[in-house]
C-alpha positions, 0 to 999 in steps of 0.5 A: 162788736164782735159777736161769736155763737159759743154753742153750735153744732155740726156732725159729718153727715157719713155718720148720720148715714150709718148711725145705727152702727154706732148705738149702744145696745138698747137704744135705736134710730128711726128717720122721719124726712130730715129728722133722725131720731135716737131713742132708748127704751121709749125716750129720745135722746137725740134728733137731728137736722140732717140738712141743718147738721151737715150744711157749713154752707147752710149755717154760714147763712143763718149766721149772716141772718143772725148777725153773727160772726163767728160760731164754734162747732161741736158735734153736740150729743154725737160725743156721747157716742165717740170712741177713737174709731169715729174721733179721727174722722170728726175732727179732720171733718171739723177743720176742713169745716174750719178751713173752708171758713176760717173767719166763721166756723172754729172746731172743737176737737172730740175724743173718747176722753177715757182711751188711752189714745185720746191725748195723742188725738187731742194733740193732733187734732190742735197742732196739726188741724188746728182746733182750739178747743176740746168737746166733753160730755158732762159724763162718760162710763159712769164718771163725771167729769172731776174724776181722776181718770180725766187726768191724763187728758186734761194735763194734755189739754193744759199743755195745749192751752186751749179750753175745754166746752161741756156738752150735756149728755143725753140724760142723767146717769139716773133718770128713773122719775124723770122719764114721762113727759120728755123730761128725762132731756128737758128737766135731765139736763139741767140735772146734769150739767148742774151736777157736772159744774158743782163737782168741778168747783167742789172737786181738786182737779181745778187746783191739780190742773192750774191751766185749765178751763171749763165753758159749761153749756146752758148756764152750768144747767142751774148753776147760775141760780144755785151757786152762792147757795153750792159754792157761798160757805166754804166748809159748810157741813161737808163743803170742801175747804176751798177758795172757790173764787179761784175755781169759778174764775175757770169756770164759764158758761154758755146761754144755749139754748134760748130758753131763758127770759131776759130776767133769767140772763140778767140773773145769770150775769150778775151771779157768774159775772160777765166775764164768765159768760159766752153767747150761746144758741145751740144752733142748728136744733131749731133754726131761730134760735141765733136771733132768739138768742141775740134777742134775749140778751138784748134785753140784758142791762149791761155796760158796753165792755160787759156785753162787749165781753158776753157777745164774743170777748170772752170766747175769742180770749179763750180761744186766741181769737183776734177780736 
């Protein structure tokens, strides 16, 4: 059985180096060791692994530990922070990553979705590095991601036929209540990518772009529990008239980070179903937690095509992966 890590990350190291020269104002960057942190008015937005973000070699090992095959790379947070000076640079990084180990590591290529030059690098960075998928933050510049203004890059995405994965922003674009405690990430989050996967279904883009398709992390935030409630009644009060069923189909769902319980996962895959449904770790932001995330869906009861599909079926169809 093929098994494929759908969520796991990997930054140029140059960049790291000279974070600070990259931050928007009102944010700042401390190191403490290997840890660099970014923070904004007192709360954290990103910690990072040096040795763990920037080693192919490193990962690759705790692939092997892990018992996992193949693992795709986004530069996670970083894409928060990208604009077309950085995009050219990460995404040659990621396919010299991906030719170094072109049976383990697969690149996603990583533009600022809002410049008018992102479907030319889009472009570049699939026909001419070979990347095979598109990484977005669930929001930019104050627009989510069903927003008009995506379009240009989605139609260039279609046409390249490759998926898009949605990774969660720093924190929700209002996270006033939410910033005592860490909550503004751990609970902001869930907000987020929650909002980003139910304006998707009940958006038009979907039916304006036929060819594309979404992988959003952590189970679509609390997608997976919410959707017969958010998607079950077509025009409900001001639910849009839709067929649903026809969006979700290109919506999937990633299970980084293994916070969950192997309840929680068996929820997951009995709402979203398990063709809609791609192993996640979110590797390397702790070290275990590619065996926590093989383990917990080893406590899912599934039949064999369906964990079959789940551990690394879906992602490799998605991708053109031979499996």
């Amino acid at each position: 059985m093929l098994i494929i890590d759908a969520h796991h990350h990997w930054m140029p190291r140059e960049h790291i180096e000279e974070i600070g020269r990259y931050l928007e104002p009102g944010e700042e960057v401390s190191r403490d060791a290997e840890l660099v942190r970014v923070r904004r008015e007192g709360t954290e937005l990103f910690t990072i692994d040096v040795a763990k973000y920037t080693s192919p070699e490193e990962q690759v090992k705790d692939m092997d530990a892990a018992g996992v095959d193949m693992a795709v790379l986004s530069t996670g947070l970083w894409q928060w922070w990208n604009n077309m000076e950085l995009a050219p640079a990460i995404n040659d990084g990621l396919a010299e990553v991906q030719r170094r180990y072109p049976d383990r590591l697969i690149g996603l290529a990583h533009v600022p979705p809002l410049d008018p030059a992102a479907p030319a690098e889009l472009e570049r960075a699939v026909k001419t590095l070979g990347l095979r998928g598109l990484c977005l933050s669930t929001h930019c510049q104050g627009k989510y991601l069903d927003d008009p203004a995506y379009l240009p890059l989605y139609q260039k995405t279609a046409e390249l036929g490759v998926p898009i994965f949605v990774h969660a922003s720093p924190t929700p674009l209002e996270y006033q209540s939410i910033r005592v405690y860490d909550a503004a990430r751990l609970l902001g989050r869930v907000f987020d990518l929650s909002i980003a996967a139910t304006r998707l279904a009940y958006s038009d883009i979907l039916d304006q772009v036929p060819g594309l398709t979404f992988v959003i992390g952590h189970l679509g935030g609390a997608f997976f529990v919410l959707k017969e409630r958010l998607t079950g009644k077509a025009g409900f009060f001001r639910t849009p008239e839709a067929d649903f069923s026809s969006r979700l189909s290109r919506l999937y769902f990633d299970s980084a980070p293994p916070f969950w319980t192997s309840a929680q996962m068996t929820c997951a895959v009995q709402t979203l179903g398990s063709g809609q449904l791609l192993l996640g770790s979110d590797y390397p932001v702790l070290r275990p937690w590619m065996v926590q995330a093989r383990r917990i869906m080893d406590g899912v009861q599934m039949g064999d095509d369906e964990r079959k599909a789940v551990m690394g079926g879906n992602a490799a169809r998605l991708l053109g992966i031979d499996g």
